[in-house]
N, CA, C and O of each residue as an XYZ file, in Angstrom:
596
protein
N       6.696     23.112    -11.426
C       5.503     22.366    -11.086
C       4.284     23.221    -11.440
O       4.194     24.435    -11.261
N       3.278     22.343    -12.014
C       1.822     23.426    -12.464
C       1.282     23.869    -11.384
O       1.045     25.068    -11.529
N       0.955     23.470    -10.317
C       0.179     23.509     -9.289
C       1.085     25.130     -8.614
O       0.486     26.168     -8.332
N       2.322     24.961     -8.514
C       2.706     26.306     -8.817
C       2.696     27.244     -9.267
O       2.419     28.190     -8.530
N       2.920     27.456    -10.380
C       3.072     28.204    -11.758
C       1.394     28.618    -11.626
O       1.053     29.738    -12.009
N       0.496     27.783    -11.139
C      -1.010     28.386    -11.330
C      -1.448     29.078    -10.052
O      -2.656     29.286     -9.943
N      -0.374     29.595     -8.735
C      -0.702     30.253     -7.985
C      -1.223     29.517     -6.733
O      -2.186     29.982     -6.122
N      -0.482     28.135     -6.246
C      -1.085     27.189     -5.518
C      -2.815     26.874     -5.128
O      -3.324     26.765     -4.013
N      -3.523     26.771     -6.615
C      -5.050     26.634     -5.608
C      -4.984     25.890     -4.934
O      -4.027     25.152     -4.702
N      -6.675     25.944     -4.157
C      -7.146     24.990     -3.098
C      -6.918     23.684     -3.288
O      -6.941     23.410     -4.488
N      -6.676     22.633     -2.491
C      -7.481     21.504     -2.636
C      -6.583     20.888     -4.397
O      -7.125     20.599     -5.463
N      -5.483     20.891     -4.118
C      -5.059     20.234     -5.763
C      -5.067     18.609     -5.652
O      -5.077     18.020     -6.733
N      -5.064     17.919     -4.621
C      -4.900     16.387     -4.430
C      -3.066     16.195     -4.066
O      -2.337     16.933     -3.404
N      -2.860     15.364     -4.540
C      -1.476     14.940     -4.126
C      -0.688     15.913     -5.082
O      -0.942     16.334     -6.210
N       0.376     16.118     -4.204
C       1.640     16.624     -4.847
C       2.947     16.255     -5.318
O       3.670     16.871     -6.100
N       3.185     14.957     -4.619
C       4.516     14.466     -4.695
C       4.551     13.266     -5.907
O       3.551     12.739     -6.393
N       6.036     12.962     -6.281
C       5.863     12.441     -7.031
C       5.345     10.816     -6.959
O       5.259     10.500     -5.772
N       4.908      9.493     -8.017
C       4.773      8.907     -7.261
C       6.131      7.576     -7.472
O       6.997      7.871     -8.296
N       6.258      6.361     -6.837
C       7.341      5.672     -7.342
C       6.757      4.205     -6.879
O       6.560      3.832     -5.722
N       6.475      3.290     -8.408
C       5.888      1.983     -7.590
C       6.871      1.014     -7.739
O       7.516      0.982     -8.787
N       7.086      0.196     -6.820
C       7.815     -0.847     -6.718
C       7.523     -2.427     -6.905
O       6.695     -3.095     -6.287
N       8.220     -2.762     -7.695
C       7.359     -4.191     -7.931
C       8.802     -5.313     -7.601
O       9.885     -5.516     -8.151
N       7.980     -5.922     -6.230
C       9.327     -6.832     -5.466
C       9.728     -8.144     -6.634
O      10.785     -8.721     -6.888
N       8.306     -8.273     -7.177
C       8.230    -10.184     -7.860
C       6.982     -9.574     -8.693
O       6.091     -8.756     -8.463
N       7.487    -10.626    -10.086
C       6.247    -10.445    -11.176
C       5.476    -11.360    -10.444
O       5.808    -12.225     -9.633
N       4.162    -10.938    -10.968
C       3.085    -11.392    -10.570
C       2.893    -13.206    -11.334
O       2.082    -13.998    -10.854
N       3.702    -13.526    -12.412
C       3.729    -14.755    -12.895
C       4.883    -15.440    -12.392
O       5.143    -16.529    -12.903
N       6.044    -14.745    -10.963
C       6.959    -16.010    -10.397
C       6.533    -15.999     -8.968
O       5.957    -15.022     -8.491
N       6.764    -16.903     -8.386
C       6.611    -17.313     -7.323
C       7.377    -16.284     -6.254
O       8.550    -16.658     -6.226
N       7.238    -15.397     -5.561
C       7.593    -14.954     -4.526
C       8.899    -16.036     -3.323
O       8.836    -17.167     -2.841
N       9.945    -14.911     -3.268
C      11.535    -15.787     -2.672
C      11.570    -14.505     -1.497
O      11.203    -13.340     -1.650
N      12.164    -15.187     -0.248
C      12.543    -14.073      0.690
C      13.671    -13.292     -0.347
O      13.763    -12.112     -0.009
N      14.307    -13.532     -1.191
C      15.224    -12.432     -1.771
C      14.623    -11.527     -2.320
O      15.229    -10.474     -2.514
N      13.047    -11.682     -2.797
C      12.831    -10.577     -3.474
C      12.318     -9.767     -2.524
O      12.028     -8.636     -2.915
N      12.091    -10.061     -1.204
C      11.812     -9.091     -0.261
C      12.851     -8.334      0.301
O      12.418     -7.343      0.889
N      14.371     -8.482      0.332
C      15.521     -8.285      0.518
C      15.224     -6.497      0.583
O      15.094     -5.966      1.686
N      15.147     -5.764     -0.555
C      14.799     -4.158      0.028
C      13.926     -4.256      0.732
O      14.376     -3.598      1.670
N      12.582     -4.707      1.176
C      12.006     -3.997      2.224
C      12.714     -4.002      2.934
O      12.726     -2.819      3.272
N      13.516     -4.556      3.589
C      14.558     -4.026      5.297
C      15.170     -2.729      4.923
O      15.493     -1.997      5.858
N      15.409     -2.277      3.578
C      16.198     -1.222      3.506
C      15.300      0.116      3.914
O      15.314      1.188      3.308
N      14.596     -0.179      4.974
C      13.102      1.096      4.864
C      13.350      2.515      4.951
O      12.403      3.285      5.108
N      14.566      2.941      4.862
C      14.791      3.856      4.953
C      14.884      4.447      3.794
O      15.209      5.631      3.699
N      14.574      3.594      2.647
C      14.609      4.146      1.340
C      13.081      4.694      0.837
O      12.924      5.407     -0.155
N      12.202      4.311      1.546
C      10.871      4.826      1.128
C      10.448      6.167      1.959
O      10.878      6.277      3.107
N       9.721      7.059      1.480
C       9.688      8.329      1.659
C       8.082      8.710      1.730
O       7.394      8.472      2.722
N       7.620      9.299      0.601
C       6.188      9.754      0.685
C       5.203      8.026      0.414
O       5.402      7.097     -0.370
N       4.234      8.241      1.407
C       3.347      7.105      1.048
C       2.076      7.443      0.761
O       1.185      7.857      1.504
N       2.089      7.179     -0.635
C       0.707      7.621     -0.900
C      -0.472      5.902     -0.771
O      -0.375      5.250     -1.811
N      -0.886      5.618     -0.311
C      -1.048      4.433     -0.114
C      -2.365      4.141     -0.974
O      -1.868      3.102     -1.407
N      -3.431      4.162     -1.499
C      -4.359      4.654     -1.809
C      -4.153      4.360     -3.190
O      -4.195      3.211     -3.631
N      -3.962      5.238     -3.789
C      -3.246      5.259     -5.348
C      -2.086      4.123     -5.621
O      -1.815      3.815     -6.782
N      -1.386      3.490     -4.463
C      -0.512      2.491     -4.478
C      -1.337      1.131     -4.749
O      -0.952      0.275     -5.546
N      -2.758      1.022     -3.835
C      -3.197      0.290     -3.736
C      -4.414      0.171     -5.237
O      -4.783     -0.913     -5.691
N      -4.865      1.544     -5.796
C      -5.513      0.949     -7.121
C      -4.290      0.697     -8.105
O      -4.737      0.275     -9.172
N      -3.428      0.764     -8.118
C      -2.199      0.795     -9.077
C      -2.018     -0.957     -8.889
O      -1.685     -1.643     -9.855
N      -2.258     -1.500     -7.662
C      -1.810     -3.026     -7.591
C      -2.739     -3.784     -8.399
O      -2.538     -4.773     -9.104
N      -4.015     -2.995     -8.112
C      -5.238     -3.619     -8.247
C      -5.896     -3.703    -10.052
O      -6.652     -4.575    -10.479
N      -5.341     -2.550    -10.824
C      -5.443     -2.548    -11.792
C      -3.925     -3.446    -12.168
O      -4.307     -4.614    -12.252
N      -2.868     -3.425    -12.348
C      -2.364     -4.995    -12.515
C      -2.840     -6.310    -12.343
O      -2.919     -7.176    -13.214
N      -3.137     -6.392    -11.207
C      -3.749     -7.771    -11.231
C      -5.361     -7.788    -12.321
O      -5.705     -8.789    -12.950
N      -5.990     -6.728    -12.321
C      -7.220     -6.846    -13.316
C      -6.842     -7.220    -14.669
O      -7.570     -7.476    -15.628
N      -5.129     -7.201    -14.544
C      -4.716     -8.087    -16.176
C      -4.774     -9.387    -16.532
O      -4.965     -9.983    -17.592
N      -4.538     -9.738    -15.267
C      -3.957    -11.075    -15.304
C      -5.161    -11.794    -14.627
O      -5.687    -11.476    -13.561
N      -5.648    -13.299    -15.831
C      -6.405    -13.816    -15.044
C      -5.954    -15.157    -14.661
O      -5.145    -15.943    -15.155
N      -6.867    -15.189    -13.429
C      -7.020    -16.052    -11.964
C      -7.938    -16.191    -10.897
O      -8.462    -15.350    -10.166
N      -8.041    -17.642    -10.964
C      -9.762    -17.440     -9.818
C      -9.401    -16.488     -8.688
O     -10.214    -15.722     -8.172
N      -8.128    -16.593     -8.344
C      -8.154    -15.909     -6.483
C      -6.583    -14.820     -7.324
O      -5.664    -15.151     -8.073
N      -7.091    -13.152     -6.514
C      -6.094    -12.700     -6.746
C      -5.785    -11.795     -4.953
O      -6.750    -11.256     -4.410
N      -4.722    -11.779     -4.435
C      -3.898    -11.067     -3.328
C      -3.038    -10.399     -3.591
O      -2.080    -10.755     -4.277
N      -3.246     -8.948     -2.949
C      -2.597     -7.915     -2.138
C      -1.948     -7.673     -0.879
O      -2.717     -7.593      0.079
N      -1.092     -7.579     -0.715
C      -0.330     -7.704      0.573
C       0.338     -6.342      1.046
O       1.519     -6.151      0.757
N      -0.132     -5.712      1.521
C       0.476     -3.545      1.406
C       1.766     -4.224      3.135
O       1.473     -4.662      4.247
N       2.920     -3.987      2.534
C       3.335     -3.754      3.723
C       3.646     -2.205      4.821
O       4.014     -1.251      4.135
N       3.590     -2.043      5.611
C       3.598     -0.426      6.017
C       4.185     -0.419      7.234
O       4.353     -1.320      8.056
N       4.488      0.780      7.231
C       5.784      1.085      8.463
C       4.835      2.678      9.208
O       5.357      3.391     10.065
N       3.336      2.947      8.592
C       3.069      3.894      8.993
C       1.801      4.331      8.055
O       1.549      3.810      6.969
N       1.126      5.271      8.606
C      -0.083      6.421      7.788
C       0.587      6.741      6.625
O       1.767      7.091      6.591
N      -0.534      6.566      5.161
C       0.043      7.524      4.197
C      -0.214      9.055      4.909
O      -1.139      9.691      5.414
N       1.467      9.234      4.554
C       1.879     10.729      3.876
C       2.457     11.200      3.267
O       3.349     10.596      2.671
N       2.184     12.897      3.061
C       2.956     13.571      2.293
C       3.222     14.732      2.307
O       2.497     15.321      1.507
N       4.039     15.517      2.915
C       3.860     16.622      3.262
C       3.550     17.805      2.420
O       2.838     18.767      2.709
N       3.886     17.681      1.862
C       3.245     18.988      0.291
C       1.830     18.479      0.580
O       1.150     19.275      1.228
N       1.361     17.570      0.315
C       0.003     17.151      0.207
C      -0.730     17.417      0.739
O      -1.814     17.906      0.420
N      -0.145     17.051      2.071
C      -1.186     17.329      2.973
C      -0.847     18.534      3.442
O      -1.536     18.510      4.461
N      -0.330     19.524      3.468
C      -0.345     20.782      4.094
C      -1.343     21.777      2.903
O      -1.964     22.772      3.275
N      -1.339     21.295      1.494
C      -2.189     22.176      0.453
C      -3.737     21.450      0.818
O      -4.629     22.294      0.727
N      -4.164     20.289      1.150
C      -5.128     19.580      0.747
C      -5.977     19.350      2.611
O      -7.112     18.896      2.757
N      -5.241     19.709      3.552
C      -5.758     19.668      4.731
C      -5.135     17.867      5.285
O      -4.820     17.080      4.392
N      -5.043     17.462      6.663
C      -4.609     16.523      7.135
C      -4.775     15.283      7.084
O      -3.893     14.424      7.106
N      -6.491     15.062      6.980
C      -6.641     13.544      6.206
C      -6.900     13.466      4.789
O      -7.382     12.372      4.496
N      -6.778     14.095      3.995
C      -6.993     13.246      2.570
C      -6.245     12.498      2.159
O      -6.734     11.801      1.270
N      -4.900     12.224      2.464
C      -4.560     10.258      1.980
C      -5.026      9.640      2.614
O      -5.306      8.536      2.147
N      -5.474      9.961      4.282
C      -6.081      8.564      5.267
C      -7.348      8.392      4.570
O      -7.638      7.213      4.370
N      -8.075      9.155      4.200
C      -8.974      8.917      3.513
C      -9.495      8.211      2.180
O     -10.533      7.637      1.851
N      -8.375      8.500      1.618
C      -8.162      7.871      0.172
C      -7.657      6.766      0.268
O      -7.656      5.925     -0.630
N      -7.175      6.641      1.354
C      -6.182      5.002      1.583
C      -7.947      4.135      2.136
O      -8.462      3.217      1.499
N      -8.405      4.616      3.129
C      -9.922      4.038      3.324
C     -10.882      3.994      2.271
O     -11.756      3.142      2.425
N     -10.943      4.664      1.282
C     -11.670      4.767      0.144
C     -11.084      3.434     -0.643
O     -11.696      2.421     -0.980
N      -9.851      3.738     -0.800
C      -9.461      2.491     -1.643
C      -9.644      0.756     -0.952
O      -9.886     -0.229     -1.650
N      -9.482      0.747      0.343
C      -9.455     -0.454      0.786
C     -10.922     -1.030      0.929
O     -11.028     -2.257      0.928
N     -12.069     -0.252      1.053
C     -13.230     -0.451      0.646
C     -13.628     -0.696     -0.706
O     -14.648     -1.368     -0.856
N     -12.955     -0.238     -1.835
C     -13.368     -0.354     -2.940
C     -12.827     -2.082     -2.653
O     -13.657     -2.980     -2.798
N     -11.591     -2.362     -2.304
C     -10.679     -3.259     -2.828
C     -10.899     -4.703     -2.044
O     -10.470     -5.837     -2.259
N     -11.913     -4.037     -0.864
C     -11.931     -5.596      0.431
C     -13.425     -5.756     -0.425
O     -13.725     -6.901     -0.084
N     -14.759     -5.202     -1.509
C     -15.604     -5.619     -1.515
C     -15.362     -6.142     -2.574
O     -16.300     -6.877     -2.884
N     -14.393     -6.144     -3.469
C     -14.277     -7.401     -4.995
C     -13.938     -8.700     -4.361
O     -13.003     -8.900     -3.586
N     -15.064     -9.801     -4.908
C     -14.978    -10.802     -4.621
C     -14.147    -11.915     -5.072
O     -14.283    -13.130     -4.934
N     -13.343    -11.277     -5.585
C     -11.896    -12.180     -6.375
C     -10.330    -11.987     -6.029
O      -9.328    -12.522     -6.502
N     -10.512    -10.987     -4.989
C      -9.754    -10.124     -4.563
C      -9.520    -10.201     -2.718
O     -10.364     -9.826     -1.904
N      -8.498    -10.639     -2.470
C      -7.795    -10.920     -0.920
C      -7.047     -9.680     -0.541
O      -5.950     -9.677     -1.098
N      -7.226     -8.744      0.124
C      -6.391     -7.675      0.395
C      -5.777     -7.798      2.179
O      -6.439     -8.483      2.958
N      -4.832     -7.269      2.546
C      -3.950     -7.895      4.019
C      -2.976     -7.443      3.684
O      -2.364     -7.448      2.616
N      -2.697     -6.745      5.267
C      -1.591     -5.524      5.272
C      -0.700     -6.057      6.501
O      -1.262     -6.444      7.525
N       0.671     -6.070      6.382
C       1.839     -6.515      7.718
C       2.200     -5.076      7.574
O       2.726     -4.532      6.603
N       1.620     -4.265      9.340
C       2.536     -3.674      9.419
C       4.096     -3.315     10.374
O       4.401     -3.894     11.417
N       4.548     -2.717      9.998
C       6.275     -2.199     10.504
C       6.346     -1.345     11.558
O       6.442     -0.135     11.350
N       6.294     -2.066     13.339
C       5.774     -0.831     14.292
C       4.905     -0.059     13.825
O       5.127      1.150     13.764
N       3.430     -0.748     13.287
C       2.604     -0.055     12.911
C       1.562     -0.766     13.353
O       1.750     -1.962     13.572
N       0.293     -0.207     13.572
C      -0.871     -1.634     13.746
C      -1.898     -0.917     12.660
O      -2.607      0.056     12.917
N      -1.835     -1.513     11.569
C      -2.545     -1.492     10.596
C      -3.740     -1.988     10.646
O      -4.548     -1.657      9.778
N      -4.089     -2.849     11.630
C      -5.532     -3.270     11.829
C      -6.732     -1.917     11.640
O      -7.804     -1.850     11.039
N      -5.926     -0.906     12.494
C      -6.809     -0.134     12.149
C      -7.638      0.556     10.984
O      -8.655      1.240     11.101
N      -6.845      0.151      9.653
C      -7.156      0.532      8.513
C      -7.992     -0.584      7.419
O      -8.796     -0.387      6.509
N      -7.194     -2.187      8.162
C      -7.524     -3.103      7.134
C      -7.659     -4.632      7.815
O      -6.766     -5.175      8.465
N      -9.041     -5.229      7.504
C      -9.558     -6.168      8.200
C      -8.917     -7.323      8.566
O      -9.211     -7.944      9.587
N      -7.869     -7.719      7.624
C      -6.766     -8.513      7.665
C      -5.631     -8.005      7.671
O      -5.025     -7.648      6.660
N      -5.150     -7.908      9.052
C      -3.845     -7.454      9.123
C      -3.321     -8.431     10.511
O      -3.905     -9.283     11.180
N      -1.691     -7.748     10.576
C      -0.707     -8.559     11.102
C       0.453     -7.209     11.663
O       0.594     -6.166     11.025
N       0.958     -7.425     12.552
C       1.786     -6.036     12.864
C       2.992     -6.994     13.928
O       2.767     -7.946     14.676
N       4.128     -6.369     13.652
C       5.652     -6.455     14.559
C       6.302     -5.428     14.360
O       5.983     -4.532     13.579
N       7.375     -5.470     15.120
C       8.280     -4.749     15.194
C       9.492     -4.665     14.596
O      10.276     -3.716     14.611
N       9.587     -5.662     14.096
C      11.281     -5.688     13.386
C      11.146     -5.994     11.973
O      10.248     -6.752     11.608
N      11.888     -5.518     11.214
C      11.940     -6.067      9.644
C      12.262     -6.900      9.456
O      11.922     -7.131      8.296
N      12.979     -7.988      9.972
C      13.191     -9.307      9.702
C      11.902    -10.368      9.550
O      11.949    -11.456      8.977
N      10.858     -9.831     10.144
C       9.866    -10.568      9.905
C       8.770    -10.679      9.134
O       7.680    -11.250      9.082
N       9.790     -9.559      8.274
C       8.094     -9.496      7.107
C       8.030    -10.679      6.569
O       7.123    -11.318      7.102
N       8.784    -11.501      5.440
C       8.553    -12.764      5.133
C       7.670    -13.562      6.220
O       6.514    -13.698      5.818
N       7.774    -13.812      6.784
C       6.689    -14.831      8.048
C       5.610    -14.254      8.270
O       4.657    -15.033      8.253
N       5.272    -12.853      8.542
C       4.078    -12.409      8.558
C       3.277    -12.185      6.945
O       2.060    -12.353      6.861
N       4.118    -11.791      5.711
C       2.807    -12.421      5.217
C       2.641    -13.302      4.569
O       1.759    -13.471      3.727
N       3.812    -14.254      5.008
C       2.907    -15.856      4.569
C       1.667    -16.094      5.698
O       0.676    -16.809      5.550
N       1.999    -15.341      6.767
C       1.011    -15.303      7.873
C      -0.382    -14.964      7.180
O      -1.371    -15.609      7.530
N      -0.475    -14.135      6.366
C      -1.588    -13.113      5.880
C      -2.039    -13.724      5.311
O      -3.207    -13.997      5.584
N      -1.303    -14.425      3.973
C      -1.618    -15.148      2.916
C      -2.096    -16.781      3.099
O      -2.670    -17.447      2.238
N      -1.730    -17.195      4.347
C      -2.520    -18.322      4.784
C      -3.581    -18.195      5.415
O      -4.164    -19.186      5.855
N      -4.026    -16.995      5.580
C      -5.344    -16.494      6.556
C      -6.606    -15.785      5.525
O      -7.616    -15.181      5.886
N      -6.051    -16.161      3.894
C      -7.125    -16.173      3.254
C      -7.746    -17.120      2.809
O      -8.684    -16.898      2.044
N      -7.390    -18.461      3.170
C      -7.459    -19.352      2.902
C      -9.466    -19.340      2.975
O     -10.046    -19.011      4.009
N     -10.124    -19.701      1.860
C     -11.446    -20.026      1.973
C     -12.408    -20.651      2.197
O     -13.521    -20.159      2.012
């Protein structure tokens, strides 16, 4: 790793690697099957949320459409532990707030977060929170009917 090899400086930003997941193309219609891994949550690891969230956002800037939605589901705070132990304790909470401000003021753009024993409200103006994974499907059709204009 460079960030190594160069003697760990200060302040390098994220460290880990990143891995995006795409449940449903953005041109089919969304099926509870393609939500089928999120229950597997034990498969997700570092959350960089932030960088997850311009990564959605520059996809959809491909594709045009009067109304475009984001839906972040979360089970928790981005983290990362390399990251944040080189970079100090909030810089993903921060970057995850940086991004959701960039992303709640485009006016073409619906952003709404379900979270997983999490209450995400705190991060994002439209949100939805439970406890069990069985209910992500229902919560964000929950989300996604609550942008209604």
């Amino acid at each position: 790793m460079k960030w190594l090899s160069d003697g760990k400086p200060g302040y390098p930003g994220r460290l880990c690697d990143l891995l995006h997941v795409t449940y449903s193309q953005f041109e089919n219609p969304i099926r509870d099957d393609d939500l089928k891994p999120l229950y597997a949550l034990g498969a997700m690891f570092e959350n960089v949320d932030g960088e997850a969230l311009r990564w959605a956002s520059d996809k959809l800037a491909t594709i045009e459409a009067a109304r475009k939605m984001i839906v972040v589901v979360s089970d928790g705070a981005p983290v990362d532990d390399s990251t944040l132990s080189a970079n100090g304790p909030l810089i993903l909470e921060r970057d995850l707030q940086l991004a959701i401000s960039e992303l709640e003021s485009d006016p073409v753009l619906d952003l709404g977060s379900v979270g997983i024993d999490f209450d995400v409200s705190r991060y994002y103006s439209k949100a939805s929170s439970f406890g069990s994974a069985n209910e992500v499907a229902r919560r964000i059709t929950e989300i996604v009917q609550g942008f209604a204009r």
